[in-house]
C-alpha positions as CSV (number, residue, x, y, z in Angstrom):
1,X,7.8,-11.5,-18.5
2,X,4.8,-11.9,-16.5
3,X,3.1,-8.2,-15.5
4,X,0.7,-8.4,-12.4
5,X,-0.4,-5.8,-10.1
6,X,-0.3,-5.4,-6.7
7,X,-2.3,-2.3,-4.5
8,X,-0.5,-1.8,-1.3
9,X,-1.7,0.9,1.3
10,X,0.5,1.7,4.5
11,X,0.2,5.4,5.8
12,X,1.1,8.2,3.4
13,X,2.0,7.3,0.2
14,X,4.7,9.2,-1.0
15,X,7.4,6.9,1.7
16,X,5.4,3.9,0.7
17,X,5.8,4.2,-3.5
18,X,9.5,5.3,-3.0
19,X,10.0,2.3,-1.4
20,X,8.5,-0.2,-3.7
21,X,10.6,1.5,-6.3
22,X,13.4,0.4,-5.4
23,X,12.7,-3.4,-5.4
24,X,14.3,-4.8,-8.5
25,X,11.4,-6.5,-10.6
26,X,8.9,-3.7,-9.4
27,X,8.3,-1.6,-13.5
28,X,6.3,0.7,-12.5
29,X,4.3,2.6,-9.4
30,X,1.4,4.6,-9.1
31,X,0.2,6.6,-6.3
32,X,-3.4,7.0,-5.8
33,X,-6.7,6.1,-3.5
34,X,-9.0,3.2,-3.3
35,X,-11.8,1.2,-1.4
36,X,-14.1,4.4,-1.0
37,X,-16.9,5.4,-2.8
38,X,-16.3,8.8,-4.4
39,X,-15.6,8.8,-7.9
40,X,-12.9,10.4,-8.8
41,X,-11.3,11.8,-5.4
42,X,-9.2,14.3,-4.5
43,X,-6.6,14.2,-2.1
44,X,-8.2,16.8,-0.6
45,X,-11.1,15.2,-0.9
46,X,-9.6,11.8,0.3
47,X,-8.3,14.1,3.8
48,X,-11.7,15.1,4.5
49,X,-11.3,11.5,6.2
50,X,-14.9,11.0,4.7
51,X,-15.1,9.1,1.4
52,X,-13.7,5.8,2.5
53,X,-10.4,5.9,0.4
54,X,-7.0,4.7,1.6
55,X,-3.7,6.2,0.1
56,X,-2.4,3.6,-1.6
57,X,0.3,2.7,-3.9
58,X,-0.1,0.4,-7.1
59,X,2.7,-1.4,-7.9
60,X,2.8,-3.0,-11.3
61,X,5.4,-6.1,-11.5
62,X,7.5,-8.6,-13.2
63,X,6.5,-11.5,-11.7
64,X,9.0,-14.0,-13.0
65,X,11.6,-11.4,-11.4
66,X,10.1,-11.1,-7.9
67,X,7.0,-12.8,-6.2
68,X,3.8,-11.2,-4.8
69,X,4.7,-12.9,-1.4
70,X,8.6,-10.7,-1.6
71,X,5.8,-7.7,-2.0
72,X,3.9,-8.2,0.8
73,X,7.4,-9.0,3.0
74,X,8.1,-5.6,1.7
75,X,4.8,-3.9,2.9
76,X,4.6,-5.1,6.4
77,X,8.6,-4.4,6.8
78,X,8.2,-1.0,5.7
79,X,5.2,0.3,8.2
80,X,3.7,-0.9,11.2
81,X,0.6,-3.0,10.6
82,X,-0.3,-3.1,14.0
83,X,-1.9,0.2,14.0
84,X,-5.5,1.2,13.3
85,X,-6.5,4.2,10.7
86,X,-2.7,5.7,11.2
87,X,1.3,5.4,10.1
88,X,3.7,7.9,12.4
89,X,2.1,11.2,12.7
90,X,-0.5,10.4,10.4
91,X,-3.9,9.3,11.1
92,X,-7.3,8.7,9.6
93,X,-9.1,6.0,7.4
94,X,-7.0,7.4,4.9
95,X,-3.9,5.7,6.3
96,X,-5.1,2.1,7.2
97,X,-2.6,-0.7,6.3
98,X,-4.7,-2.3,3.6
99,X,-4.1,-4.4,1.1
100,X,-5.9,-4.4,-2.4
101,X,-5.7,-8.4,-4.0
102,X,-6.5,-8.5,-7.4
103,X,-7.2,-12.2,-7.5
104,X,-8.0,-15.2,-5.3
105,X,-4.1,-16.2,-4.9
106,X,-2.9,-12.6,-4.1
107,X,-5.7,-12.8,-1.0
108,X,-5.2,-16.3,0.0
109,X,-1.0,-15.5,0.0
110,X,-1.8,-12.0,1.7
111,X,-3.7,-13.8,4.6
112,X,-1.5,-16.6,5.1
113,X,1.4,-14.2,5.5
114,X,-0.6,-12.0,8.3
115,X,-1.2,-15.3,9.8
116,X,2.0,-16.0,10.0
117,X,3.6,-12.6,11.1
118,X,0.7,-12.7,13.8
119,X,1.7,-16.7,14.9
120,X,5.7,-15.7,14.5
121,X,5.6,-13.0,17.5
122,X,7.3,-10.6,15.2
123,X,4.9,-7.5,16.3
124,X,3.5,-6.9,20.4
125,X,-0.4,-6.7,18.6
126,X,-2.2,-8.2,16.0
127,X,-1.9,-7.0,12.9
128,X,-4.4,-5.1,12.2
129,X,-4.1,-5.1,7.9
130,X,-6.8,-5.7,5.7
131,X,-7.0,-8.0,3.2
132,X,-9.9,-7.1,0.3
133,X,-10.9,-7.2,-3.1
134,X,-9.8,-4.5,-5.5
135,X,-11.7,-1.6,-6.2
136,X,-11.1,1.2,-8.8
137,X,-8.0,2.3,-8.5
138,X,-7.8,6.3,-8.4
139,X,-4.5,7.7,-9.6
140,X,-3.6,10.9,-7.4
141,X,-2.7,13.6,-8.9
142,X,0.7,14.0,-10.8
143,X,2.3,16.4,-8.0
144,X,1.9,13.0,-6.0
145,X,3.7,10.7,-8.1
146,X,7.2,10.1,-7.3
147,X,6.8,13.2,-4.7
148,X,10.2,12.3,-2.6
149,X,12.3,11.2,-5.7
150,X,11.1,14.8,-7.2
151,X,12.2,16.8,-4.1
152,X,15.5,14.9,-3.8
153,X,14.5,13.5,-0.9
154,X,14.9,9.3,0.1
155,X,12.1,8.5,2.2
156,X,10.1,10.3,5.1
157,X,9.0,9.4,8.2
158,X,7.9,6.3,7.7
């Protein structure tokens, strides 16, 4: 077994970790915020639109059971990457498609996929994801985690 970690954000994050859990290989997700500043956010806070954070979702993986790059065919499937600062009905920083790499492969696969989703003709616009280091990772808190699976519910709108 081969555990890595993989930080995914794509709009609202309760659709987005419900999602990712059902991938076979996936152990484990968390949602929560990252790429802003404030330590320790809120999702109030994070809604303020005003400390840089993205909802994201951190998937931790077996990675001799599925690969980062079946991940990240996952993310852009699952939202639409062409839009800037929103998902659906959402919109802010907060819900930028963003991706989190946690090492030099995870980018260098991460930006060879958007290059070619963007050279494939799959979406009208450029995809608009962004690829960057990780930060601290912020857990939300626990009302957040596994919000749709809690509620009975499958997915939302995205």
């Amino acid at each position: 077994m081969s555990i890595e970690k993989a930080t995914f954000g794509a709009g609202c994050f309760w659709g987005v970790e419900a999602k990712f859990n059902e991938i076979i290989g996936v152990i484990d997700t968390a949602a929560g915020y990252e790429g802003g500043d404030l330590e320790h956010p809120t999702y109030k806070d994070v809604c303020t639109d005003r400390t840089g954070h993205a909802e994201v979702v951190q998937v931790t993986f077996d990675n001799s059971r599925i690969r980062y790059e079946a991940l990240l065919d996952a993310f852009f499937a699952l939202h639409d990457p062409t839009q800037i600062n929103r998902q659906g009905p959402d919109w802010g920083t907060q819900y930028r498609s963003v991706i989190f790499t946690e090492n030099e492969q995870q980018r260098a696969e991460a930006r060879a996929k958007i290059m070619e989703l963007n050279a494939s003709g799959t979406y009208r616009n450029p995809i608009a994801t962004q690829v960057t280091s990780s930060r601290t990772f912020w857990k939300a808190e626990e009302y957040h985690q596994r919000y749709l699976e809690k509620r009975g519910m499958v997915s939302c709108h995205i």
